[in-house]
C-alpha positions in Angstrom: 9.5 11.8 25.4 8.1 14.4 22.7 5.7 12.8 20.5 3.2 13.8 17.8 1.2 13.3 14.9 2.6 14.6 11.6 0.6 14.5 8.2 2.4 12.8 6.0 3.0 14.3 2.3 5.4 14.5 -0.8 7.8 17.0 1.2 8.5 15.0 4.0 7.6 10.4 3.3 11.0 9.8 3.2 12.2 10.8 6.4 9.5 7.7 7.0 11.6 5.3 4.3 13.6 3.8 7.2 11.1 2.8 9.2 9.6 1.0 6.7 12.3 -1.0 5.8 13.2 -1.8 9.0 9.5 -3.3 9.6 9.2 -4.9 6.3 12.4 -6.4 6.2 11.7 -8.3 9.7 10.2 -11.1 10.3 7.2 -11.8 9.4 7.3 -10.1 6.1 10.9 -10.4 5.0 10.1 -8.2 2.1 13.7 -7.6 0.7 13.4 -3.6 0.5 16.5 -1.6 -0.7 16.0 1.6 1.0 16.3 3.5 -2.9 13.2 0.8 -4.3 11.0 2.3 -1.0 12.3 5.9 -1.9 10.6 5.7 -5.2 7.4 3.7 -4.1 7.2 6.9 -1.3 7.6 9.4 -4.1 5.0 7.8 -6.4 2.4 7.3 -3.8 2.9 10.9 -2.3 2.2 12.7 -5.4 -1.2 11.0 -6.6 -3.5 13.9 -6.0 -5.3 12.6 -3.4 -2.7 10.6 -1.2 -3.3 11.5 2.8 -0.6 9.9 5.3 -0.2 10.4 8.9 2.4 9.6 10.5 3.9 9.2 14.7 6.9 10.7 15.4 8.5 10.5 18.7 11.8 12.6 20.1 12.4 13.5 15.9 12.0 9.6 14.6 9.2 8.3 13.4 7.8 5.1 14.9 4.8 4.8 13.0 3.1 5.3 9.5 -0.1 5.0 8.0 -0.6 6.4 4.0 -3.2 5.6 1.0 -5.3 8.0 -1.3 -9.0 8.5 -1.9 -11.3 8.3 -4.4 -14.9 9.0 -5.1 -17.3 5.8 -5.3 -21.1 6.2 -5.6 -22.2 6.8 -2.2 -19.0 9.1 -1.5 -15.3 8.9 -1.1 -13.7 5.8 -0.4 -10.0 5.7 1.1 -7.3 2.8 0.4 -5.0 2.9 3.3 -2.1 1.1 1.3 0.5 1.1 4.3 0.3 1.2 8.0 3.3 0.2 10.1 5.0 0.4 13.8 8.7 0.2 14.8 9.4 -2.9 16.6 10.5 -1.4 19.0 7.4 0.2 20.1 4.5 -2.4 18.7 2.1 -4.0 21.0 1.9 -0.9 23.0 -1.2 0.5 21.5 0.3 3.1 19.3 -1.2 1.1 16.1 -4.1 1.2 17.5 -4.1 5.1 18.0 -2.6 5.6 14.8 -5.8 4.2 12.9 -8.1 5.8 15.1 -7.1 9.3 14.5 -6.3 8.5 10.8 -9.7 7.7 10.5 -10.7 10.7 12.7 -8.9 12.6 10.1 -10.4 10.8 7.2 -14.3 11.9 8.4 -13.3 15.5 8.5 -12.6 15.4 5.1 -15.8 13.3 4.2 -14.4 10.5 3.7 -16.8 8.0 4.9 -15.2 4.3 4.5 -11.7 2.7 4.7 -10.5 -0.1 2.3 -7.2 -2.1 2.5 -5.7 -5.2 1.3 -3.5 -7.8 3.7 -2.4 -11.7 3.8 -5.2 -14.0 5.3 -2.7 -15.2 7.9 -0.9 -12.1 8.0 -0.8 -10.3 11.7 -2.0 -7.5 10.4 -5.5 -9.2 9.9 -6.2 -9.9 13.1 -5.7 -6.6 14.2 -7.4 -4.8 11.1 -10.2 -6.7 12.7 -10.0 -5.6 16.1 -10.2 -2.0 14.9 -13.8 -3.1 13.3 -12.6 -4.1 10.0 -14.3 -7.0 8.1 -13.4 -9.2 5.3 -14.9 -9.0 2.1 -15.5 -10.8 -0.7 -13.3 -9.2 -3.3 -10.9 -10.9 -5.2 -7.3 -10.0 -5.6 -5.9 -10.5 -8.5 -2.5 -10.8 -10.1 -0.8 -11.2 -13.4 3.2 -11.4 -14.3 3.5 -10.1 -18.2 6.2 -10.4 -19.8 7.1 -9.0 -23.8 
């Protein structure tokens, strides 16, 4: 089997659009993605000006995905990894794990020096967030429906 890393920009996300809704639309999210609403959230992410993905590809599908942006904080750049996700057919196998290690490899080249993201408090995704070193902070999230 033929696998690699691919950086992950405007010119190529959605070849990653399936994946996603295939992992989001399973159990335990159950999001409810039509394939066009992940098409334009993929296009808007990729073209913020400092959007960095990576992204596993093995034998010409990708199996994995990780994507957010940067910004500058006071003691240096900051990076919001906004998605990260592993075909079912290939999680618990340790290529999550490798994913967010070399993203992060990645990241420090480029002087990025810390790695935010949001998830559920009894999501999976938490527990292993925090076996790859990640804490929990005490930030708020915050939401408001408006309406006209």
């Amino acid at each position: 089997m033929q696998s690699r890393y691919v950086q992950i920009d405007r010119n190529n996300i959605l070849t990653f659009a399936d994946l996603y809704v295939s992992v989001f639309n399973a159990a335990p999210w159950n999001d409810g993605w039509s394939l066009e609403a992940v098409r334009e959230r993929f296009l808007s992410f990729s073209s913020y000006p400092s959007f960095f993905g990576l992204g596993h590809v093995a034998n010409s599908l990708p199996n994995a995905l990780a994507f957010g942006w940067s910004e500058r904080w006071v003691n240096g750049w900051h990076y919001h990894l906004k998605e990260m996700c592993v075909a079912p057919h290939v999680q618990r196998q340790g290529l999550g794990g490798k994913l967010i290690a070399e993203l992060e490899q990645q990241l420090l080249r480029q002087g990025i020096n810390r790695v935010f993201l949001e998830t559920g408090h009894s999501a999976p995704a938490k527990t292993f967030y925090e076996r790859h070193g990640y804490k929990q902070l005490s930030l708020v999230s915050l939401a408001k429906s408006i309406e006209a």
